[in-house]
C-alpha positions in Angstrom: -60.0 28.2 109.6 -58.7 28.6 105.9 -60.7 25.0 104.9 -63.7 26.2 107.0 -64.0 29.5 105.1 -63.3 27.4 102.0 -66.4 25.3 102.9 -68.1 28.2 103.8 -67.8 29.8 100.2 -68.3 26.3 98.8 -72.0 25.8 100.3 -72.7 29.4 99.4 -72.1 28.8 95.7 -74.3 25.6 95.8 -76.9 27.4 97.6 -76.7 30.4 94.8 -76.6 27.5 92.2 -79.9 25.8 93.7 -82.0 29.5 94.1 -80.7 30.2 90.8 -82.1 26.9 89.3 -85.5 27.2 90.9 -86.1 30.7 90.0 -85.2 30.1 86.9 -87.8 26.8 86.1 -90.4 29.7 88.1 -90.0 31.9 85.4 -89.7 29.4 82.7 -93.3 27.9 83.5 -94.6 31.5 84.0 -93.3 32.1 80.8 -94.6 29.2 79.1 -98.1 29.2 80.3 -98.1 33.4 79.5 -96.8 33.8 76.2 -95.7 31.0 73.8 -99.0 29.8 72.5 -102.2 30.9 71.6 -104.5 28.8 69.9 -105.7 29.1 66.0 -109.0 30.7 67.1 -107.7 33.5 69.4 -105.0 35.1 66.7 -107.8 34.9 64.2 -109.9 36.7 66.0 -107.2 39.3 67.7 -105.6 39.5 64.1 -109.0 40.3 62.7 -109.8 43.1 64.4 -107.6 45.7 62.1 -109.0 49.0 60.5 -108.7 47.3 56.5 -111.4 44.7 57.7 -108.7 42.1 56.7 -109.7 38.2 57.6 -106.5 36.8 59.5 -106.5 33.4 58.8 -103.9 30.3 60.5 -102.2 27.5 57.6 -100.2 24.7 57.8 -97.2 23.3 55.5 -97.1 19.4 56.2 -94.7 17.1 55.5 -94.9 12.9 56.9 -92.5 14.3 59.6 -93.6 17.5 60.5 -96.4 20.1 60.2 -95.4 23.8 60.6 -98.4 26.6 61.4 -98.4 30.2 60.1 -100.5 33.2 60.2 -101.6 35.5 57.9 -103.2 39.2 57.8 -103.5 41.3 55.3 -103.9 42.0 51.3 -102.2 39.7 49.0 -101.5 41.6 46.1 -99.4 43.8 48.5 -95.7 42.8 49.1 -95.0 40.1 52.0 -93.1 40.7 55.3 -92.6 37.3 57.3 -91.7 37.4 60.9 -89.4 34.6 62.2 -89.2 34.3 65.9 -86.7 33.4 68.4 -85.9 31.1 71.3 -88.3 30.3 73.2 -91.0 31.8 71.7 -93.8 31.1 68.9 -95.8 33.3 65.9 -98.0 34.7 68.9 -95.1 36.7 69.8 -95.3 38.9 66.7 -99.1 40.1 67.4 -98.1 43.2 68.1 -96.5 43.7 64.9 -98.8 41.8 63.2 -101.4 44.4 64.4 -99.1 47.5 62.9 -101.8 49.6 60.7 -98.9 51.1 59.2 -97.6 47.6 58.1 -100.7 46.5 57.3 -101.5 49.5 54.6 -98.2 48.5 52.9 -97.7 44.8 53.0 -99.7 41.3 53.7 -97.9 39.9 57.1 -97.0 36.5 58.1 -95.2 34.7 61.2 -94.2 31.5 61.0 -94.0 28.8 64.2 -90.6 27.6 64.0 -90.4 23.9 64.2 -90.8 22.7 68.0 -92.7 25.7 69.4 -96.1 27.0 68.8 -98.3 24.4 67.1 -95.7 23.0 64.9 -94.8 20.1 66.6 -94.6 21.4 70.2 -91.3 20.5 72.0 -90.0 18.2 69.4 -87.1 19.7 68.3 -85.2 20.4 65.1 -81.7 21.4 65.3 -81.0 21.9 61.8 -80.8 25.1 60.8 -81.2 24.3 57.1 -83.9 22.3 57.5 -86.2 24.8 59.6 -85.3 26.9 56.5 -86.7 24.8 54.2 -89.9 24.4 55.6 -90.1 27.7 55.7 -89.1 28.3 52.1 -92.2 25.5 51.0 -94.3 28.2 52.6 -93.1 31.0 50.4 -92.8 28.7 47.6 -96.6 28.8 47.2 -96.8 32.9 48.2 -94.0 33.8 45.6 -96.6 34.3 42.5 -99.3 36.7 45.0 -96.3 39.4 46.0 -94.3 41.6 44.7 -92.0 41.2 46.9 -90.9 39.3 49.8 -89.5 40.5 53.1 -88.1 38.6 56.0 -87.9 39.9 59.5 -85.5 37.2 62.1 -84.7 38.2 65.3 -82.8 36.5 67.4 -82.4 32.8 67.1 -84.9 33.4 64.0 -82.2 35.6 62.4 -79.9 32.9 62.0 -83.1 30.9 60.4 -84.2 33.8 58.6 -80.2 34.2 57.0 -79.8 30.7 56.1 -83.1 30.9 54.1 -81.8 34.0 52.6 -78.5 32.0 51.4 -80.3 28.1 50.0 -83.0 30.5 48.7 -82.3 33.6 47.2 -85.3 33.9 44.6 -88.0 34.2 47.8 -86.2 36.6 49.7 -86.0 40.3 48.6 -85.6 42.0 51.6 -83.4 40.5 54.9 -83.8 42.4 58.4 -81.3 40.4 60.8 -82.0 41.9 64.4 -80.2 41.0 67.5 -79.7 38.0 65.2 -76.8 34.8 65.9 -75.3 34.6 63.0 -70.9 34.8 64.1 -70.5 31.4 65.8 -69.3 31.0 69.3 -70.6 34.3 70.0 -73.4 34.4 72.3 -73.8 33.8 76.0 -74.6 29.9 77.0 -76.0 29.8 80.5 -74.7 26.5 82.5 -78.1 25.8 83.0 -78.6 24.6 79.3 -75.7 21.9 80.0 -77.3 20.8 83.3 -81.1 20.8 82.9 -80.9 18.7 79.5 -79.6 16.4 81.7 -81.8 13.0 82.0 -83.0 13.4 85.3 -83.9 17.1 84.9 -85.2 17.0 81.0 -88.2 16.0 82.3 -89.1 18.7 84.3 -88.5 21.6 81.1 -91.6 23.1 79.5 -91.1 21.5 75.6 -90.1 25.2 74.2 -87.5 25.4 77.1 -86.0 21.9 76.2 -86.4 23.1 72.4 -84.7 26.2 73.4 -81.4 24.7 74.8 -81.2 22.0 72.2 -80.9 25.0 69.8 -78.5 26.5 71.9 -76.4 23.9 72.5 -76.2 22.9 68.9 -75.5 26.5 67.4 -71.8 26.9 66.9 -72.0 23.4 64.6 -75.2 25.2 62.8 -73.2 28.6 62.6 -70.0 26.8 61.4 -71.8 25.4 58.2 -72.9 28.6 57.2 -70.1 30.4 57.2 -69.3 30.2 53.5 -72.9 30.7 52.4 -73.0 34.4 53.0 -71.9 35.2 49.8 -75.3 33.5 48.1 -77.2 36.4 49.6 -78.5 38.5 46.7 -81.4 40.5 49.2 -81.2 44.2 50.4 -80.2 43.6 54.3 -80.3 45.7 57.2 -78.6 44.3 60.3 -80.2 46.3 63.4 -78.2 45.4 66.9 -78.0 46.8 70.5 -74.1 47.6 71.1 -74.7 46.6 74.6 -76.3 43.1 73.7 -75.4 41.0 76.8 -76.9 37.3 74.9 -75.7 37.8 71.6 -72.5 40.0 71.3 -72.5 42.9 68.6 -69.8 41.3 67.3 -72.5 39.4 65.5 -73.9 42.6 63.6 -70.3 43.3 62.3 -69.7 39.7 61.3 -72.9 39.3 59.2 -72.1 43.3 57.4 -69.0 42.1 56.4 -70.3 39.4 54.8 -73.0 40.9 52.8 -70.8 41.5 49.9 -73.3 40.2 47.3 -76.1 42.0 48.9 -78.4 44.5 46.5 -78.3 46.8 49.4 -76.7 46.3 53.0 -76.7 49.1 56.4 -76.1 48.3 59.7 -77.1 50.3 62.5 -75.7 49.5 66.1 -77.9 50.9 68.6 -76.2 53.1 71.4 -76.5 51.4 74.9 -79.3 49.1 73.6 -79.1 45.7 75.3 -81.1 41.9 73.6 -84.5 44.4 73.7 -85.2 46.2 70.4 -88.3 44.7 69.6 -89.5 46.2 73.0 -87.3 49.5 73.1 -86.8 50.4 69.1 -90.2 48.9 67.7 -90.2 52.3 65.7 -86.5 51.8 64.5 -87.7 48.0 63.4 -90.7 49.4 61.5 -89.1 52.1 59.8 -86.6 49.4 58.2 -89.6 47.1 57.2 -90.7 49.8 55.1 -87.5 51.1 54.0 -87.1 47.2 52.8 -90.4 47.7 51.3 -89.4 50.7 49.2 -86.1 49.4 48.4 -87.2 45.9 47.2 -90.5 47.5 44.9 -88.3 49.8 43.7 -89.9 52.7 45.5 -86.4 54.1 46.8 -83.3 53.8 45.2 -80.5 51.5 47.6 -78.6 55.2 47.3 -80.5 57.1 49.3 -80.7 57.5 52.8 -84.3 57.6 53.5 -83.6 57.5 57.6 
């Protein structure tokens, strides 16, 4: 009886496994085919349709291995806030924010495809944290002269971009928002289903941001670890926004990167009270607010002392 009921339990498991697996490559597709991508034509004309008559327009940094799309709205001879996405995701995730009139009267605005998602260089992946930074960087290399300043916004996965390009390049980045970001390694949730799906037989089956996706993920601690003595080469003014309930990356990550920021112009964290991996849905006032209290801070609008919010 004991080894049936062992059985029993056993079967159930695999049964839970197999449901779990399915549903999850049902959503994935859904997913894919819903959000991640929209074309250069279609942000250009949703981004264009803003109340400053401002002409959104899509660009490209190339290199001979990779070419990396951005967006842009806005006036130039305002400061810059860039948005770097997460996993999986793309620049068309930001065209809400992109689309902020508030933002829009106060800074140009930018997102940025991460390598492997979007249109630059769909599914092929780049682990390298540094790297991604760097093409990034190229980017701003060629904004730096138009704006008085230069904000980045990285949430999630695109936090721990957006914090490496913060530390290997300090003279492009003014302003640092880190939200829900990865940035303490070993802390995050890692779903078996990253081991098992980048498995040979299964690989094929992934979406190419979902494959990107779990290369990332499984590549993260190594990434994490070699930034861990950098944080002392950030010079911006930072504000680390995280939900204290984060079930995918642990608050601890929000504490980690504060006490770190010892070289930081400015630095504030704010833990948000019962707030899970969803601020950019649930606190998109709390994330605006900071982008323009990075704005102030970093054209010396608002002196680091004073608490504006």
């Amino acid at each position: 009886m004991v080894y049936i009921r062992r059985l029993g339990h056993k079967m159930l498991r695999k049964k839970r496994t197999y449901f779990s697996l399915a549903f999850l490559l049902f959503l994935i597709y859904s997913y894919d085919f819903m959000e991640l991508r929209m074309s250069n034509g279609a942000m250009e004309r949703l981004l264009s349709e803003n109340p400053f008559g401002y002409e959104a327009t899509v660009g490209f940094y190339e290199t001979p291995e990779r070419k990396v799309r951005y967006l842009e709205v806005g006036n130039d001879s305002l400061p810059l806030i860039v948005f770097i996405h997460g996993a999986p995701s793309s620049s068309s995730f930001w065209k809400t924010f992109l689309q902020d009139s508030s933002l829009l009267s106060k800074a140009k605005l930018m997102a940025v495809d991460r390598p492997g998602y979007g249109y630059s260089g769909y599914g092929k992946v780049e682990t390298s944290v540094a790297k991604q930074a760097n093409y990034i960087a190229s980017i701003l290399e060629q904004k730096r002269a138009q704006h008085t300043s230069i904000v980045v916004h990285g949430s999630s996965y695109g936090g721990t971009v957006a914090a490496r390009l913060a530390m290997d390049h300090p003279e492009l980045v003014d302003g640092l928002l880190l939200q829900s970001a990865s940035v303490m390694p070993g802390r995050e949730k890692t779903y078996q289903f990253s081991h098992i799906t980048e498995h040979w037989l299964l690989r094929w089956a992934l979406p190419g941001s979902i494959h990107v996706a779990n290369l990332e993920k499984l590549s993260h601690k190594v990434e994490l670890d070699a930034m861990s003595n950098l944080w002392n080469k950030i010079r911006s003014a930072s504000i680390i926004l995280h939900g204290d309930a984060d079930p995918l990356i642990y608050p601890e990550n929000a504490t980690y990167a504060s006490e770190r920021l010892k070289n930081a112009s400015f630095s504030e964290l704010i833990m948000v009270p019962g707030r899970k991996h969803d601020l950019l849905w649930t606190k998109r006032e709390l994330l605006v607010n900071s982008l323009e209290k990075l704005l102030d801070i970093t054209t010396n609008k608002l002196s680091i002392s004073q608490e504006a919010y």
